[in-house]
C-alpha positions as CSV (number, residue, x, y, z in Angstrom):
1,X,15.3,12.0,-18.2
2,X,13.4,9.3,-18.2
3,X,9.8,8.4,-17.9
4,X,10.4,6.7,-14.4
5,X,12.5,9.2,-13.3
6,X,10.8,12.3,-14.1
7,X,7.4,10.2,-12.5
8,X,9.5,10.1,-8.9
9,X,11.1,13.4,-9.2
10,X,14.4,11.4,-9.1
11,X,17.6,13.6,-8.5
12,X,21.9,12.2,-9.0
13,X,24.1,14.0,-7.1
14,X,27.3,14.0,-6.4
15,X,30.0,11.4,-8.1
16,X,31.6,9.0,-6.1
17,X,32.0,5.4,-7.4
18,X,29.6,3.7,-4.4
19,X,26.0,4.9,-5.1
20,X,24.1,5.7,-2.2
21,X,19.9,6.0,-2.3
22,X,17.8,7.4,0.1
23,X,14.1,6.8,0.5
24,X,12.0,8.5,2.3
25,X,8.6,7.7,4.7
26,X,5.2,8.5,4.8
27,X,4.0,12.1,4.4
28,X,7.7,13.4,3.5
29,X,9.3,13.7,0.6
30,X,13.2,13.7,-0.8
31,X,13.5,17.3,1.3
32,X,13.7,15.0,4.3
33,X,17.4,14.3,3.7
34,X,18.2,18.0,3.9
35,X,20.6,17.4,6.6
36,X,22.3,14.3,5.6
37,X,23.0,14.9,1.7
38,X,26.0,17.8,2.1
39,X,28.0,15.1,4.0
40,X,27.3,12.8,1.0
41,X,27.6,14.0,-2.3
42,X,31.3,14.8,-2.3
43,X,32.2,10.9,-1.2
44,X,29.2,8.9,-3.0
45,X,26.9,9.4,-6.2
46,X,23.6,10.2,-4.1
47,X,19.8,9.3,-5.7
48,X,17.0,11.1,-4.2
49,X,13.5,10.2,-5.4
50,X,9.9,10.6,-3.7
51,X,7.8,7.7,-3.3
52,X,4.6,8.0,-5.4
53,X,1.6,9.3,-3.8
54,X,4.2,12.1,-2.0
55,X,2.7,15.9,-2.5
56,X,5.4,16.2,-4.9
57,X,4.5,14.1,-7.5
58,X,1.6,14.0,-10.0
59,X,-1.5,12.9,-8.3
60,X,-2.9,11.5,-11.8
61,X,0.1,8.8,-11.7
62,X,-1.0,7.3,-8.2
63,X,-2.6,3.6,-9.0
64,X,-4.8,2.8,-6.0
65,X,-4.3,-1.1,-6.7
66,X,-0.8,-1.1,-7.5
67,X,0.5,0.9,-4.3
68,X,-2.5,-1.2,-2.2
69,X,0.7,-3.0,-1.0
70,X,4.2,-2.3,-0.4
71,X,5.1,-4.1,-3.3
72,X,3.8,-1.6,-5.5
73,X,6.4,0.7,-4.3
74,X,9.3,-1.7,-4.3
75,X,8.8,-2.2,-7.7
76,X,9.0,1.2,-8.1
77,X,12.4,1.7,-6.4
78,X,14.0,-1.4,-8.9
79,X,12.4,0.4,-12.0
80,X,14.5,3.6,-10.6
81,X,17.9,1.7,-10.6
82,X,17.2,-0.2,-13.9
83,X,16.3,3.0,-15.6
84,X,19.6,4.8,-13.9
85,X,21.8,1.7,-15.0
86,X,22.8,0.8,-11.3
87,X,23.9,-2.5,-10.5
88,X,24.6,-2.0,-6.7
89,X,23.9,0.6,-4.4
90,X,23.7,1.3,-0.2
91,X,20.1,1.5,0.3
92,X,18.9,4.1,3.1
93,X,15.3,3.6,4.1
94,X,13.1,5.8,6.6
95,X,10.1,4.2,7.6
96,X,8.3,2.4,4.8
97,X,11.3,3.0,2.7
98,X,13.0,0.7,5.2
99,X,10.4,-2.3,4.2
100,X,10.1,-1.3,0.6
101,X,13.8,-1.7,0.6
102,X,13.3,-5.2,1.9
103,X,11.2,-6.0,-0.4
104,X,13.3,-5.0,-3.0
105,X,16.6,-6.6,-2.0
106,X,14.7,-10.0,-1.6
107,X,14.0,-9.6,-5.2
108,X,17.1,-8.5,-6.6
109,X,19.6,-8.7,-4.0
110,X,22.8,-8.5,-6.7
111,X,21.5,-4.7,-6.7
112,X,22.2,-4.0,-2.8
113,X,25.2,-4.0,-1.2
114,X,23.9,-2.7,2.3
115,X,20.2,-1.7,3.5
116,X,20.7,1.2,6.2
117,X,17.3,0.1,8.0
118,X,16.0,3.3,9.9
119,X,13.2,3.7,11.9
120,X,11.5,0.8,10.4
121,X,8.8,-1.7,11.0
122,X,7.4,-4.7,9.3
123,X,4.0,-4.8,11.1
124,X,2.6,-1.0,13.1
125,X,-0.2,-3.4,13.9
126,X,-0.2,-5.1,17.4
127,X,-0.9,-8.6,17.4
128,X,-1.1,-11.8,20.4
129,X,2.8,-12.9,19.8
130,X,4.0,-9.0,18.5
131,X,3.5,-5.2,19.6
132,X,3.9,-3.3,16.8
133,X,2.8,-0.1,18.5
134,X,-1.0,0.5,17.2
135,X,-4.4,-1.3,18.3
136,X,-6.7,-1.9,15.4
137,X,-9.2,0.8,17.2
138,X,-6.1,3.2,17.3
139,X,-6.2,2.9,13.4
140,X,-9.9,2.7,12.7
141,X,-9.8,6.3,14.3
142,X,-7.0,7.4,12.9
143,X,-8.2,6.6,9.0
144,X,-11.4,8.0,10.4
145,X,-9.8,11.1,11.2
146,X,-8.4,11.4,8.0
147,X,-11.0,11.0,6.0
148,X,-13.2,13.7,8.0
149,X,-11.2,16.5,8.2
150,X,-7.4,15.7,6.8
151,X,-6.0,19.1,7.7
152,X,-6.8,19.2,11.3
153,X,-5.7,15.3,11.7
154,X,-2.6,16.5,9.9
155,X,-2.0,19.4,12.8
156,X,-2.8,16.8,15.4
157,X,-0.5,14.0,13.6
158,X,2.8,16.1,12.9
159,X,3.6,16.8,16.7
160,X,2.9,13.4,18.0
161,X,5.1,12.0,15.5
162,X,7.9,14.5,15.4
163,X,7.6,13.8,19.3
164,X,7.7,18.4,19.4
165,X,6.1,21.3,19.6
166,X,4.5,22.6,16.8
167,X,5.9,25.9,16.4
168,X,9.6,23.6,16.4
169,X,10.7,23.4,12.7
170,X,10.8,19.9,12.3
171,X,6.9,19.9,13.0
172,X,6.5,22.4,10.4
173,X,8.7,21.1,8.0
174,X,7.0,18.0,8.1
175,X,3.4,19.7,8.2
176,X,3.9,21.1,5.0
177,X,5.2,17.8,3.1
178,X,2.0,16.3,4.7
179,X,-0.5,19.0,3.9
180,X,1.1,18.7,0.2
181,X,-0.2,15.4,0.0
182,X,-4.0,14.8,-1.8
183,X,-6.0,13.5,1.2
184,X,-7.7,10.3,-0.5
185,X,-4.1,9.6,-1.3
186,X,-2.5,10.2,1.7
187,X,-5.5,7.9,3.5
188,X,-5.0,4.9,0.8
189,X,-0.9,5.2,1.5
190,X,-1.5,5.4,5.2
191,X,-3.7,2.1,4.8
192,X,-1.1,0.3,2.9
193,X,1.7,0.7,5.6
194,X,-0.5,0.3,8.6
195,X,-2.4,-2.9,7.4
196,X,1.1,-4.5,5.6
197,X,2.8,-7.6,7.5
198,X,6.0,-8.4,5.8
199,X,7.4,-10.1,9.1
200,X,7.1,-13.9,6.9
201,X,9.6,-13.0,4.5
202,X,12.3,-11.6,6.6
203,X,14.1,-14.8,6.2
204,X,14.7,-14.5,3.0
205,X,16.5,-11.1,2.7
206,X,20.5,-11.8,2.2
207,X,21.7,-8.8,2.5
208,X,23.9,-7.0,5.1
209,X,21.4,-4.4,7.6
210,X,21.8,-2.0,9.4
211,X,19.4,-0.7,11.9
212,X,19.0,2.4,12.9
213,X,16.1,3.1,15.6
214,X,15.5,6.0,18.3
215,X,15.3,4.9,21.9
216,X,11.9,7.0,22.0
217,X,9.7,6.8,18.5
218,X,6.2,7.2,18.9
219,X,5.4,4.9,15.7
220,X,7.9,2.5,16.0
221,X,8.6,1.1,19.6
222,X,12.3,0.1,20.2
223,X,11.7,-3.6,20.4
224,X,10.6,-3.9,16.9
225,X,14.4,-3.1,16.1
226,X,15.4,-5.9,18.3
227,X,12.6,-8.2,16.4
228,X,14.0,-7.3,12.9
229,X,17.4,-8.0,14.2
230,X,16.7,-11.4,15.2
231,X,14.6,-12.6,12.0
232,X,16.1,-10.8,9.1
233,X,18.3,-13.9,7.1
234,X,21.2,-12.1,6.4
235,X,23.8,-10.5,8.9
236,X,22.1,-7.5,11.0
237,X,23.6,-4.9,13.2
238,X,21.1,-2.5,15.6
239,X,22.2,0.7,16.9
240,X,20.1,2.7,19.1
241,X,20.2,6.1,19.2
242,X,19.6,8.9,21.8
243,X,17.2,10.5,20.0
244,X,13.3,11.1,19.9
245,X,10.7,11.3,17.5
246,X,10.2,9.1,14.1
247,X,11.8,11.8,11.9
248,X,15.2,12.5,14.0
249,X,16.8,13.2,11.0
250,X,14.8,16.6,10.6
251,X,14.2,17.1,15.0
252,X,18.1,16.3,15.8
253,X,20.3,15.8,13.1
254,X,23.1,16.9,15.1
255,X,22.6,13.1,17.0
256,X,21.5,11.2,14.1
257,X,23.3,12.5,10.8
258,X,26.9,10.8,12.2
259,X,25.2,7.7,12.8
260,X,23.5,7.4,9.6
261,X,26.9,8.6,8.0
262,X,28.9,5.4,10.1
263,X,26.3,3.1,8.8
264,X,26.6,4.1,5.5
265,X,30.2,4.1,5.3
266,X,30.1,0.7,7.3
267,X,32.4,2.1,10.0
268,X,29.7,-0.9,12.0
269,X,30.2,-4.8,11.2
270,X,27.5,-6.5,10.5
């Protein structure tokens, strides 16, 4: 194994001929995908990794200045398919994995065949011409919380953005990935996504998307699928789902695993 992948706790499975990569959001980790890799890894050769910073990975390999901005973790998902000698692959992306695999694609697009854009946004931060979903206040107490008492903002945070109860096991599930985290780490990661704008260069990505959004997401209003739809460059498709929450894939996977699984096939034209 090498250096890279041992760093992002990167996992091959399955063998198929396409490769398919999945890439998880804030405050999870690759255990997120629970649900969706047993209908993948006996049609495609699956990658699994965890974005650094996740409670998984060594705390001591987290560079505050190079993950300041989402390029930091782009550049972290090309070093993974260079060091796995992949020259194309269907990108899945929850959350900031959706805009770190932007990111990535506009840099080497020869390397994608498809991004699977789900639940993504590339600006939480409301602005005069935009609603991203968040107020600057909103933030400036939400980093505040954080920072005073991470545990308790991480029981508060889990059920508002699972959209459950938080006896429900999606809310735990993701509860423990987020108490795994460091706090100061967790807080700088939280700042990167909420403060990044990549809306200027969706124009230049060129390659096939897929959107994938929930009708109800607490992080990530429904419009902002719509937005993406219109000014990404290359050829988009958005589906909608009946679902709630930002992580679907862990409340109802029984709704959102055969979407995802249509998208990644391409069973949608974009």
């Amino acid at each position: 194994m090498g250096i890279v992948e041992e760093a992002h706790n990167v996992k091959v499975l399955g063998s198929g001929e396409t490769v398919v990569v999945l890439g998880h959001g804030f405050g999870t980790d690759q255990s997120v995908w629970k649900h969706l890799l047993p209908h993948l890894v006996h049609t495609y050769r699956v990658v699994v990794y965890d974005n650094m910073g996740a409670g998984t990975t060594n705390p001591e390999y987290f560079d505050f200045d190079r993950y300041s901005t989402l390029e930091g973790f782009a550049y972290d998902l090309l070093a993974i398919l260079e060091e796995l000698h992949i020259e194309n692959c269907i990108f899945v992306g929850h959350s900031v994995s959706a805009m770190i695999g932007i990111l990535a694609s506009i840099s080497r697009p020869d390397l994608f065949s498809r991004l699977v854009l789900f639940a993504g946004s590339p600006r939480l931060l409301n602005c005069p011409d935009y609603y991203g979903g968040f107020d600057q206040e909103e933030l400036n107490q939400l980093f505040d919380a954080m920072k005073n008492n991470y545990m308790s903002w991480c029981e508060g945070f889990a059920p508002l953005i699972v959209g459950a109860d938080m006896d429900s096991d999606a809310v735990q599930e993701f509860s423990r990935t987020l108490f795994n985290m460091r706090p100061d780490i967790a807080l700088a990661v939280a700042q990167t996504i909420f403060n990044s704008d990549i809306r200027p260069l969706l124009g230049l990505v060129t390659v096939p998307c897929h959107i994938v959004q929930s009708m109800k997401d607490p992080a990530v209003p429904v419009v902002v699928s719509e937005y993406l739809h219109e000014h990404l460059g290359g050829k988009s498709v958005v589906e909608v789902m009946q679902s709630e929450g930002h992580l679907p894939h862990l409340s109802c996977p029984e709704i959102v695993i055969p979407i995802l699984l249509r998208h990644i096939q391409g069973d949608v034209t974009a």
